[in-house]
C-alpha positions as CSV (number, residue, x, y, z in Angstrom):
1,X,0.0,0.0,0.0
2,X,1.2,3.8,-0.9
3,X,-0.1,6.8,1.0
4,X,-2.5,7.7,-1.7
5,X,-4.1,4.4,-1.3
6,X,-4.4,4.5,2.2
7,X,-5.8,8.1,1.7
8,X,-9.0,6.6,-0.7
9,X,-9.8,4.2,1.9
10,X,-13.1,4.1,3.2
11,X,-13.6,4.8,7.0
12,X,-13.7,1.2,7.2
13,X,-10.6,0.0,5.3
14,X,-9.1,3.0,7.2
15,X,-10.1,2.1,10.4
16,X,-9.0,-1.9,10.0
17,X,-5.1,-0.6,8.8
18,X,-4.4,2.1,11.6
19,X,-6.0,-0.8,13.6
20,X,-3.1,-3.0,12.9
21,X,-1.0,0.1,13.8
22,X,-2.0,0.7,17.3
23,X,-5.5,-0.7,19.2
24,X,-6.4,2.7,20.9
25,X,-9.6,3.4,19.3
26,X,-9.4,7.6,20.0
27,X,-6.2,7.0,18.3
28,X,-7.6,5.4,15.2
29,X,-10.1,7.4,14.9
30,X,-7.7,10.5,15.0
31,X,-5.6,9.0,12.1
32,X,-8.9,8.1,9.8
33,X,-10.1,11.7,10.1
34,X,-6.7,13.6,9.7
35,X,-6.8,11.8,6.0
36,X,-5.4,12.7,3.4
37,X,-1.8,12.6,4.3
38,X,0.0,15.5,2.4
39,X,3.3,12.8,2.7
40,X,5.1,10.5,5.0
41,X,6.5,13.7,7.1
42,X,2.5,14.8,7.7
43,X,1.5,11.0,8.0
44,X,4.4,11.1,11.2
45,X,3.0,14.3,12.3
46,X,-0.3,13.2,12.4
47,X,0.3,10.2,14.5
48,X,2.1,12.2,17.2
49,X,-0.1,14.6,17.2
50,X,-3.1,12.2,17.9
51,X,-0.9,10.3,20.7
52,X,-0.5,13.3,22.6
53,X,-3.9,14.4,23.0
54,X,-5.0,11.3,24.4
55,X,-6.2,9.7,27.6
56,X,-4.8,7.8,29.9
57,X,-7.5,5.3,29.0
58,X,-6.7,5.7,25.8
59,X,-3.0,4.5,26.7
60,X,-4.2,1.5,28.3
61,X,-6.4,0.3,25.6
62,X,-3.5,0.5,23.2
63,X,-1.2,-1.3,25.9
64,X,-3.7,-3.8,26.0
65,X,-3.3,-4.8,22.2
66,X,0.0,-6.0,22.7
67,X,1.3,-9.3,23.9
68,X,3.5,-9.9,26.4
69,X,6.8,-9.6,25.6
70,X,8.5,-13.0,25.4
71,X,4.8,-14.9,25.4
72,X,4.9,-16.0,21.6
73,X,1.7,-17.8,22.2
74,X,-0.2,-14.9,23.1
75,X,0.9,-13.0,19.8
76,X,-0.3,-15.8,17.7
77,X,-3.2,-16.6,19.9
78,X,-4.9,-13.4,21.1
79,X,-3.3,-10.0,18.8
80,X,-4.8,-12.3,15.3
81,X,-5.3,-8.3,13.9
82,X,-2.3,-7.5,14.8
83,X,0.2,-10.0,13.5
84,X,0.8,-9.1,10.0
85,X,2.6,-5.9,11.0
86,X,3.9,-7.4,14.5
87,X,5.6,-10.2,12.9
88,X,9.4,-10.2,13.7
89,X,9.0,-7.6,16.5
90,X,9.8,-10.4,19.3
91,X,11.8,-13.1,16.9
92,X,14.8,-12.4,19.4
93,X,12.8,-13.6,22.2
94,X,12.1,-17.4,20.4
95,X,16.3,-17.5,20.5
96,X,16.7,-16.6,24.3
97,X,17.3,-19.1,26.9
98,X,14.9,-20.9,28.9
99,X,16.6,-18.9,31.9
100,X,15.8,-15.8,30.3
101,X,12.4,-16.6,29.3
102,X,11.6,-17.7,32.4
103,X,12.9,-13.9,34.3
104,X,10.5,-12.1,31.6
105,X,7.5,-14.2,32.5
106,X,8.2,-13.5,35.9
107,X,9.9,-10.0,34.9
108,X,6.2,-9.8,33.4
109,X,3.8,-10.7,36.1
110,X,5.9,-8.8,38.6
111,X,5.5,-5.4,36.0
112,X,1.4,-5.9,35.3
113,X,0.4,-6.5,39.3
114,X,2.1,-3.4,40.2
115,X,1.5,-1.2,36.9
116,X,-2.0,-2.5,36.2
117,X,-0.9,-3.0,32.3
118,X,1.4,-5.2,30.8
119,X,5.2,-3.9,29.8
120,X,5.8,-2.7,26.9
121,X,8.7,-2.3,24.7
122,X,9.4,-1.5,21.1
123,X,11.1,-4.9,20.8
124,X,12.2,-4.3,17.4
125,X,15.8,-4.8,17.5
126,X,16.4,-6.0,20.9
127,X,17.9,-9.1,22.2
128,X,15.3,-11.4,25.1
129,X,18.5,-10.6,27.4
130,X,17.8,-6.6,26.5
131,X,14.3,-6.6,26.9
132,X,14.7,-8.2,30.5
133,X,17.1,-5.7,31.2
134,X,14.8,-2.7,30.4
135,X,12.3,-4.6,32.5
136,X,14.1,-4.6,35.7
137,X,15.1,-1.0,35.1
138,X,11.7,0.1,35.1
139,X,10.3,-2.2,37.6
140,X,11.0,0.8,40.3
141,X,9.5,3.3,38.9
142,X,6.0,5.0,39.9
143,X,2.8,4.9,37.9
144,X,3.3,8.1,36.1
145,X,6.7,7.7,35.1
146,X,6.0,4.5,33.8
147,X,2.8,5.2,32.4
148,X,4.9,8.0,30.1
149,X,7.6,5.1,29.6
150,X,5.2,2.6,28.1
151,X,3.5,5.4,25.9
152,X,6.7,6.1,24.6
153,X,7.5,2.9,23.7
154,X,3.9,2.7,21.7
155,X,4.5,5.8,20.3
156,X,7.9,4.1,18.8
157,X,5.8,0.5,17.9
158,X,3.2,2.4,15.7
159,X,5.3,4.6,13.9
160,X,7.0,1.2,13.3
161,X,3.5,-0.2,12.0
162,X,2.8,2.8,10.2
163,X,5.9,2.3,7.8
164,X,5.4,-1.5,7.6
165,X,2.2,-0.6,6.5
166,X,3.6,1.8,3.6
C-alpha cells in the first residue's frame, strides 16, 4: 500500500489498517479523520499529534493490544489483527534461553500486578536478554513515570507499524 491508497480508503478500510498500527480506538479514529496525508512527514506528524492528546484510557487500551513480551503464544493466539505488521518484533525472544524466558514471564507478572498493564517495549531490534534488562530498570519506577515510559514505547511501535504498513 502507498499513502495515496491509504488516503481513498473508506472509513472502514481506514479504520481496519491504523487498527493494525496501534489498538487505541481515540487513536484510530484520529488517524482516519486527519486523512489525506500531504506525505510521509505529515503522515508522522499526524500520528504524534493524535498520541498526545490522548487519555490515559486511551494509553491502556492500546497497551492492552499488545502481547507480552517473550509470550509468543499470546501473539499468535490473542493480537490475530495485529500479526501481520507485529511479525518479527519479538523473533529475538524465540532465541533466548529458557533462563531468560523464564525472568520475563516472571519479569512480566511482577511489571502488570504493580502497573495494572502489561510492559511494553518497542522490541524491534532487541535481544530477550535486552528486553529483561529494560524490564528490571523500570520495575521501580511509579505509575506516572512508567505510564509515560510505556506510551513512549507505543509511540515508537506504531510509527513502526505505520511504515510496515507503507
Amino acid at each position: 500500500m502507498n499513502l495515496a491508497q491509504l488516503n481513498s480508503l473508506t472509513v472502514e478500510q481506514a479504520t481496519q489498517c491504523f487498527m493494525q498500527c496501534c489498538t487505541s480506538s481515540a487513536w484510530v479514529s484520529a488517524m482516519v479523520q486527519y486523512r489525506p496525508f500531504v506525505d510521509k512527514n505529515d503522515l508522522t506528524a499526524k500520528a504524534n499529534l493524535a498520541w498526545e492528546n490522548l487519555a490515559e484510557t486511551d494509553y491502556l487500551e492500546a497497551f492492552d493490544g499488545h502481547p507480552q513480551i517473550g509470550n509468543v503464544d499470546t501473539l499468535r493466539a490473542k493480537y490475530a489483527n495485529t500479526k501481520a505488521l507485529a511479525s518479527g518484533e519479538q523473533s529475538s525472544v524465540s532465541e533466548a534461553s529458557e533462563q531468560v524466558i523464564a525472568a520475563l514471564a516472571k519479569g512480566n507478572a511482577d511489571y502488570l500486578e504493580k502497573f495494572g498493564f502489561i510492559f511494553i517495549v518497542c522490541a524491534t531490534g532487541k535481544s530477550a536478554e535486552q528486553m529483561l534488562n529494560l524490564l528490571e530498570a523500570r520495575l521501580p519506577n511509579d505509575n506516572t513515570t512508567e505510564l509515560v515510559n510505556a506510551a513512549e514505547e507505543q509511540r515508537k511501535i506504531f510509527h513502526l507499524r505505520l511504515e510496515k504498513l507503507l
